[in-house]
N, CA, C, O and CB atoms as a CASP TS submission, in Angstrom:
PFRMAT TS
TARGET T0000
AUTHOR 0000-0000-0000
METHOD Language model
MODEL 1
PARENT N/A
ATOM      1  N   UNK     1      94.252  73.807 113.923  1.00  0.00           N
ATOM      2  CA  UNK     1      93.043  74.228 113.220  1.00  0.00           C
ATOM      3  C   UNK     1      91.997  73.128 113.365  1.00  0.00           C
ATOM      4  O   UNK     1      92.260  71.987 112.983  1.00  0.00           O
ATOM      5  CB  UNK     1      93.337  74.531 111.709  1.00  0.00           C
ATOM      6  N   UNK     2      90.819  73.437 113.907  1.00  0.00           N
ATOM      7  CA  UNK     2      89.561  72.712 114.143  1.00  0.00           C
ATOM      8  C   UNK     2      89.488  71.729 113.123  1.00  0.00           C
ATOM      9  O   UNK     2      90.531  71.868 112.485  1.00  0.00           O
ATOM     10  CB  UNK     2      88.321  73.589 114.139  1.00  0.00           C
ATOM     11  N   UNK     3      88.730  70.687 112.556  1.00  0.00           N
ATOM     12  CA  UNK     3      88.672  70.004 111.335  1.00  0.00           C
ATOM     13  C   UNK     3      87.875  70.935 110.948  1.00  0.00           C
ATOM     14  O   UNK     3      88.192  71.400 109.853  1.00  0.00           O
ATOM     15  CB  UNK     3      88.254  68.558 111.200  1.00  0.00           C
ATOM     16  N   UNK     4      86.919  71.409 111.446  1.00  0.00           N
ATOM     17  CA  UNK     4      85.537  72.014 110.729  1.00  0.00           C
ATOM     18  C   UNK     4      86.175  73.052 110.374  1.00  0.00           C
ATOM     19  O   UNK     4      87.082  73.435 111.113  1.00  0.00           O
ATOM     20  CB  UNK     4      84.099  72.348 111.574  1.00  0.00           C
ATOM     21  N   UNK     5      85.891  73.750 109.212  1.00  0.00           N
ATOM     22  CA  UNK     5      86.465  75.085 108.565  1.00  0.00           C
ATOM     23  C   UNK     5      85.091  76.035 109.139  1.00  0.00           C
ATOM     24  O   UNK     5      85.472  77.196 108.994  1.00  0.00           O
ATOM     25  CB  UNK     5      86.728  75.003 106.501  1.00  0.00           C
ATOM     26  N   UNK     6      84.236  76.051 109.491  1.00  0.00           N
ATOM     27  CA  UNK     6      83.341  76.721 109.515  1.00  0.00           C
ATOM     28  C   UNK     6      83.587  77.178 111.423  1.00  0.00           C
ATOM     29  O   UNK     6      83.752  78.322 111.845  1.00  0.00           O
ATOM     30  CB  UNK     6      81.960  75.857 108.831  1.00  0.00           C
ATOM     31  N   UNK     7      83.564  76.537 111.845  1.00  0.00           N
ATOM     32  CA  UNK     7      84.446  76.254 113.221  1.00  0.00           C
ATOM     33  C   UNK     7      85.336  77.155 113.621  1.00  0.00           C
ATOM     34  O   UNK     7      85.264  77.878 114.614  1.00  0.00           O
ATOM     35  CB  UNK     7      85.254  75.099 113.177  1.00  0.00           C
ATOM     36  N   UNK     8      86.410  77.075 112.604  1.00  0.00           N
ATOM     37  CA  UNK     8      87.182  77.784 112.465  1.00  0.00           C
ATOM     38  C   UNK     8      87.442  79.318 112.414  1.00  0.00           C
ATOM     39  O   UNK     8      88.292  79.974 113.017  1.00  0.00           O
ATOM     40  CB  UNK     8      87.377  77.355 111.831  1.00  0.00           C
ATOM     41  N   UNK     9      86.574  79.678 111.619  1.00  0.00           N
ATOM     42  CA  UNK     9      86.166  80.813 111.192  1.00  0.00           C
ATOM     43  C   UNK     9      85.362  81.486 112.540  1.00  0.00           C
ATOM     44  O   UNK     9      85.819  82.514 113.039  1.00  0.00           O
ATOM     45  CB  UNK     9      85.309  80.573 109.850  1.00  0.00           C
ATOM     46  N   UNK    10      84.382  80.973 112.986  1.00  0.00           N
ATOM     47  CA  UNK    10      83.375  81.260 113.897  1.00  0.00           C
ATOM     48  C   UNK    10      84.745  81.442 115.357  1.00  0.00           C
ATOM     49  O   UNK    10      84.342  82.109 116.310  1.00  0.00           O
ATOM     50  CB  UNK    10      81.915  79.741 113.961  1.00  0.00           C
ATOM     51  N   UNK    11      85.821  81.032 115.444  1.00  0.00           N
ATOM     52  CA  UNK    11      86.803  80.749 116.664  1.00  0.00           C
ATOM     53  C   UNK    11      87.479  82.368 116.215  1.00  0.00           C
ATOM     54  O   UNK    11      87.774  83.237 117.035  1.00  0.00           O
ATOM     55  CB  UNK    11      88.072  78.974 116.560  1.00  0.00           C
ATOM     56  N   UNK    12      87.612  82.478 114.785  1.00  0.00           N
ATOM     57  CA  UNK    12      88.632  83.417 114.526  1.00  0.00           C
ATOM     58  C   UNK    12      87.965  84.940 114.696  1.00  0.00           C
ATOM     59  O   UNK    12      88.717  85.912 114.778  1.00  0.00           O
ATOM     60  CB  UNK    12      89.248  83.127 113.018  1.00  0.00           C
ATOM     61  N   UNK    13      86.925  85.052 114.731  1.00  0.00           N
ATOM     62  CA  UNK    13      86.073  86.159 114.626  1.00  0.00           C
ATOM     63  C   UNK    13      85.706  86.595 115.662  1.00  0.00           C
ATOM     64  O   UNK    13      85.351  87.765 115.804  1.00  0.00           O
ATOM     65  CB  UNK    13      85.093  86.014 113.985  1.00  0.00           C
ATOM     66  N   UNK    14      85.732  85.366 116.967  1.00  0.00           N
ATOM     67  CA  UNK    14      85.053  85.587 118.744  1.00  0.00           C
ATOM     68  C   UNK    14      87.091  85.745 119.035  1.00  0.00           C
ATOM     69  O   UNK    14      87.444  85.459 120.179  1.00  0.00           O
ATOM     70  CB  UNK    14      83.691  83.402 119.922  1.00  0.00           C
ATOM     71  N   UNK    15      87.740  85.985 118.465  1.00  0.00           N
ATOM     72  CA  UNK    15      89.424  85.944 118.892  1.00  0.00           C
ATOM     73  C   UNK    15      89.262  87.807 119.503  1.00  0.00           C
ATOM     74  O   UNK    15      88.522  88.684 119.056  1.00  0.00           O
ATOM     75  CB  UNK    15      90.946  85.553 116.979  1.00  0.00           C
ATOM     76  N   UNK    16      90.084  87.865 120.438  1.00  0.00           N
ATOM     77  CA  UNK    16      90.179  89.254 120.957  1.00  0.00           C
ATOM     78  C   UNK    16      91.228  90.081 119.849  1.00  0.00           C
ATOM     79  O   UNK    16      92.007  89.613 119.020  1.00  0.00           O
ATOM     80  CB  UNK    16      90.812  89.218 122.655  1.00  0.00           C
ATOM     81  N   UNK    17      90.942  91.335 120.160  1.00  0.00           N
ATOM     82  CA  UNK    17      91.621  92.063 118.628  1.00  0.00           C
ATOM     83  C   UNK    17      93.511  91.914 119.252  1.00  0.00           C
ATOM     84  O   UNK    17      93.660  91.586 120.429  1.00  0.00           O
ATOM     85  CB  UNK    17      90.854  94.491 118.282  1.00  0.00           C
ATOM     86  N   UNK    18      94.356  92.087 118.675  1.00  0.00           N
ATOM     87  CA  UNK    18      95.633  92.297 119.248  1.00  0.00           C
ATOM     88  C   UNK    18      95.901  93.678 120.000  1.00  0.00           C
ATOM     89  O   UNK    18      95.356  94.754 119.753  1.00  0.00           O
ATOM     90  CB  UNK    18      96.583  92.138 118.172  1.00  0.00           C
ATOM     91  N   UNK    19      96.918  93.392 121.027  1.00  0.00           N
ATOM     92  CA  UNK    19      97.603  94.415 121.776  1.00  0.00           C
ATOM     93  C   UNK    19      97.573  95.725 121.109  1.00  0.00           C
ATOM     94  O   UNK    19      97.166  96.735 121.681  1.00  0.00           O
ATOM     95  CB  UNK    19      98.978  94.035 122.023  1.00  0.00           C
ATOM     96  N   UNK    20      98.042  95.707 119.794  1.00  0.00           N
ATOM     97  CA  UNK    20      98.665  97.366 119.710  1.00  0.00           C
ATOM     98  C   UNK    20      97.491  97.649 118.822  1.00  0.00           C
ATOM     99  O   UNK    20      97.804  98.518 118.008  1.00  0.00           O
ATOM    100  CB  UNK    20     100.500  97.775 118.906  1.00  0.00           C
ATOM    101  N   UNK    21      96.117  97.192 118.658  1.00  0.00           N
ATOM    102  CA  UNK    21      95.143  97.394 117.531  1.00  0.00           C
ATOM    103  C   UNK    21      94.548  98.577 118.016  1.00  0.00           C
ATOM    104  O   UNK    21      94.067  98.681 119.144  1.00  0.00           O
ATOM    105  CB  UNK    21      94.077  96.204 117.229  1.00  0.00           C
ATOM    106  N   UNK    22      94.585  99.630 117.012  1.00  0.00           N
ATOM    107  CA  UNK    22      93.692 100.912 117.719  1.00  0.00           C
ATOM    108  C   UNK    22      92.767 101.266 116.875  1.00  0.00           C
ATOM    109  O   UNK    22      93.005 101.820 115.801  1.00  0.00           O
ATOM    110  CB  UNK    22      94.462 102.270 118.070  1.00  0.00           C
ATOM    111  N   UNK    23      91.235 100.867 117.452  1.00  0.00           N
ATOM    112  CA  UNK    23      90.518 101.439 116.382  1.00  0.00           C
ATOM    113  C   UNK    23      90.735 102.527 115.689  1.00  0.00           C
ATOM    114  O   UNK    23      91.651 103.264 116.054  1.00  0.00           O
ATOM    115  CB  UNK    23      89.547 101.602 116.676  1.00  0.00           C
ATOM    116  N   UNK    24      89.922 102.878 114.505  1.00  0.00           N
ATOM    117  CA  UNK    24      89.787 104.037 113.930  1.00  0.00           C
ATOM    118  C   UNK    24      88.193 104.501 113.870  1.00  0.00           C
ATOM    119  O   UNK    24      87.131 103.893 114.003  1.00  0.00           O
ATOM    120  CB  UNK    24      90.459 103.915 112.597  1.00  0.00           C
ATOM    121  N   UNK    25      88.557 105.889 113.600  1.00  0.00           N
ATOM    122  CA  UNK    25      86.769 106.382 114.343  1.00  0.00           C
ATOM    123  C   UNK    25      86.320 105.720 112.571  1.00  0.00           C
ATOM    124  O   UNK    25      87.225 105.340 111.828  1.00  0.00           O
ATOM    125  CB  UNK    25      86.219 109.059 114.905  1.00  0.00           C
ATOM    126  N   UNK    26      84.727 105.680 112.095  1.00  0.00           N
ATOM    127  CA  UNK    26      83.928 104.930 111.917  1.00  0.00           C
ATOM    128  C   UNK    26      84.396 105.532 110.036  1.00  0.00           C
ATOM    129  O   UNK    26      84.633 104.911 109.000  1.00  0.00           O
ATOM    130  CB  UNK    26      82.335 105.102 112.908  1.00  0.00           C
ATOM    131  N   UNK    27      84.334 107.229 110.446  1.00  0.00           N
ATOM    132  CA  UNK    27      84.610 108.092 109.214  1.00  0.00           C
ATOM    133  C   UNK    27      85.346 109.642 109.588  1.00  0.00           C
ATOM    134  O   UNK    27      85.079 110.499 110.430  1.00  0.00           O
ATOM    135  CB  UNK    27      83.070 108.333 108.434  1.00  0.00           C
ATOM    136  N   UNK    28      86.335 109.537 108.585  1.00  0.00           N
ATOM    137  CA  UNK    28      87.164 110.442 109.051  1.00  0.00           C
ATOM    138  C   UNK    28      87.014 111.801 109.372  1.00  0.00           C
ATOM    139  O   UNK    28      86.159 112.112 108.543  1.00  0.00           O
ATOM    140  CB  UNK    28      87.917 110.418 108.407  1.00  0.00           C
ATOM    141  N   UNK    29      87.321 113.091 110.170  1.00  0.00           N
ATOM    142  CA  UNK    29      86.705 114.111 110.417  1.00  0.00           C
ATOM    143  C   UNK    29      86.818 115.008 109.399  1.00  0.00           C
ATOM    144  O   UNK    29      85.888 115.814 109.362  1.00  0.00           O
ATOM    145  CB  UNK    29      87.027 114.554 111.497  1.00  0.00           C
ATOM    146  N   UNK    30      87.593 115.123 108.622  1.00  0.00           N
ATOM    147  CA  UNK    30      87.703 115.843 107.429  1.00  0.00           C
ATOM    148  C   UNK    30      88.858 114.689 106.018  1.00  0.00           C
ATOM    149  O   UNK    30      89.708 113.818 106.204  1.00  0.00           O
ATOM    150  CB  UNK    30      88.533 117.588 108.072  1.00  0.00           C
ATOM    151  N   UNK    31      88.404 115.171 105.014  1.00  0.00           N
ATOM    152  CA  UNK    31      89.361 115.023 104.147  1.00  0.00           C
ATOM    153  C   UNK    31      90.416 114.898 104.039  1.00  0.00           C
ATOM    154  O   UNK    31      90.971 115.972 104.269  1.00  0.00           O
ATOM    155  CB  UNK    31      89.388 115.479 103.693  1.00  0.00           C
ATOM    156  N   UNK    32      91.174 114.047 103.769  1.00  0.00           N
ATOM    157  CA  UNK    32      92.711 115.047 103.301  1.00  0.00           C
ATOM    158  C   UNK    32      92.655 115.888 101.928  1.00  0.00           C
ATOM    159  O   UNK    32      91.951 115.620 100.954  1.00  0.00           O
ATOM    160  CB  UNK    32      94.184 113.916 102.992  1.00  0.00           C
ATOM    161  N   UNK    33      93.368 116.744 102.039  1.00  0.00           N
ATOM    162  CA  UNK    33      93.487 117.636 101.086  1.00  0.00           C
ATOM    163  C   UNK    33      93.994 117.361  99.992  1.00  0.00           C
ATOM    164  O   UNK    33      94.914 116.543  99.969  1.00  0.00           O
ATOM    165  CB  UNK    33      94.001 118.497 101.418  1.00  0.00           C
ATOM    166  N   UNK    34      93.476 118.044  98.640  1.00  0.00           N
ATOM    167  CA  UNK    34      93.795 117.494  97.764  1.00  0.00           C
ATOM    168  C   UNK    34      95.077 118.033  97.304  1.00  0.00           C
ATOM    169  O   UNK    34      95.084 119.262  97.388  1.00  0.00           O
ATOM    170  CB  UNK    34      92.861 117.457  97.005  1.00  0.00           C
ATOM    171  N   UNK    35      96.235 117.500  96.814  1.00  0.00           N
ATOM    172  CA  UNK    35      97.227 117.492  96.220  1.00  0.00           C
ATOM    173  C   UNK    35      97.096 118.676  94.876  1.00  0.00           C
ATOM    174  O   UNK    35      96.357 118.592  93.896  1.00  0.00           O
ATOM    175  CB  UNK    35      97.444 116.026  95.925  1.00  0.00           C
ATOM    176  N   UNK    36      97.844 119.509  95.137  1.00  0.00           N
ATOM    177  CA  UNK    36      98.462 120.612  94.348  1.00  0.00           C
ATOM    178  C   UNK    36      98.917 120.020  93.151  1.00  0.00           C
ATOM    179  O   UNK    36      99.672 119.050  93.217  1.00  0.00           O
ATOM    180  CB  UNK    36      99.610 121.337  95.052  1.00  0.00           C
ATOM    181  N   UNK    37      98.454 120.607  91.764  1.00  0.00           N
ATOM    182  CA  UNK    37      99.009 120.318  90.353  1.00  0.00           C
ATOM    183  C   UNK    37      99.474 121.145  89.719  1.00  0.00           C
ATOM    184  O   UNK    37      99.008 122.034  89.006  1.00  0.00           O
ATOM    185  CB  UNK    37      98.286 119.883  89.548  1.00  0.00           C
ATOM    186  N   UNK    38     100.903 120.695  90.124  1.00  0.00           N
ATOM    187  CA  UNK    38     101.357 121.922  89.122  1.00  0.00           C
ATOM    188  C   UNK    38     102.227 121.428  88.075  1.00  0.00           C
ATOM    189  O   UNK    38     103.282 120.806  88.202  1.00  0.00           O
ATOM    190  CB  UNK    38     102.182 123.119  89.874  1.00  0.00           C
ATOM    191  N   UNK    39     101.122 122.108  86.130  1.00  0.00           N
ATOM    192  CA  UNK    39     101.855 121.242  85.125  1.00  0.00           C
ATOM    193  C   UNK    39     103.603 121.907  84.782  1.00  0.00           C
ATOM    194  O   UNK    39     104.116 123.020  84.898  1.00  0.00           O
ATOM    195  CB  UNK    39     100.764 121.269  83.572  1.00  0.00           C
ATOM    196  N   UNK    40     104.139 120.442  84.285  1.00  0.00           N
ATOM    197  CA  UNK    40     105.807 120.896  83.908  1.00  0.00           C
ATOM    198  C   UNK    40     105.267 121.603  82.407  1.00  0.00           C
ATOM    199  O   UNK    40     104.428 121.479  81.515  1.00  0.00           O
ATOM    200  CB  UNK    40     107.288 119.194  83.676  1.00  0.00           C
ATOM    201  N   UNK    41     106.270 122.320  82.804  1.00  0.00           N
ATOM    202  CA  UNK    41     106.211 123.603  81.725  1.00  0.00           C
ATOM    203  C   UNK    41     108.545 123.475  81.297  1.00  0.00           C
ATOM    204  O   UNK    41     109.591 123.885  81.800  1.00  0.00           O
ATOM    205  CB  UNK    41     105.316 125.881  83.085  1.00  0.00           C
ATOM    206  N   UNK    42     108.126 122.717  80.211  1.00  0.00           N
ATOM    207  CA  UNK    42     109.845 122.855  80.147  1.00  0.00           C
ATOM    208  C   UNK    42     110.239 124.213  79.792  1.00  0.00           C
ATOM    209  O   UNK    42     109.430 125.003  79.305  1.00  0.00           O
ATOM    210  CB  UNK    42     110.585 121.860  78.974  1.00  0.00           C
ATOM    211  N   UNK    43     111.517 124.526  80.033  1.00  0.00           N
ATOM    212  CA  UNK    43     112.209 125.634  79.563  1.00  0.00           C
ATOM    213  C   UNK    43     112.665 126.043  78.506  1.00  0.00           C
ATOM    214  O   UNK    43     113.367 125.220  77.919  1.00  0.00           O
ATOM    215  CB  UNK    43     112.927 125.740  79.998  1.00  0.00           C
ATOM    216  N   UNK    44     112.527 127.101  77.980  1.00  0.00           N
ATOM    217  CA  UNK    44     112.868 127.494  76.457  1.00  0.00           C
ATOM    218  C   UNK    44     113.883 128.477  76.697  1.00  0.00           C
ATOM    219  O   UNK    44     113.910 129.395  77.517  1.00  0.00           O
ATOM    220  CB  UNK    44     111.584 128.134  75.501  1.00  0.00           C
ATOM    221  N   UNK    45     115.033 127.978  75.498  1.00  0.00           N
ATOM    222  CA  UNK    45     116.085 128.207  75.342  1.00  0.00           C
ATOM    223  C   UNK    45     116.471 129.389  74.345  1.00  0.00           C
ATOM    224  O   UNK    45     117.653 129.670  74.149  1.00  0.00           O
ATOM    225  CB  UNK    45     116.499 127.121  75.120  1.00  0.00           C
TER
END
């Protein structure tokens, strides 16, 4: 690590992304869907 921390930072940011890094597009094409609620209703005896 550089002495300079600022250095540092500026080295870590010009660094190439890793091998398996796959962007993601910017914003997603749709939603995910929202999750189904269904309330517990206990059983009567």
């Amino acid at each position: 690590m550089p002495e300079d921390p600022y250095a540092y930072v500026v080295a870590a940011f010009q660094a190439l992304p890793e091998r398996d890094y796959v962007p993601s597009p910017e914003e997603p094409e749709q939603a995910p869907q929202s999750p189904v609620y269904i309330p517990y209703v206990p059983e009567l005896e």
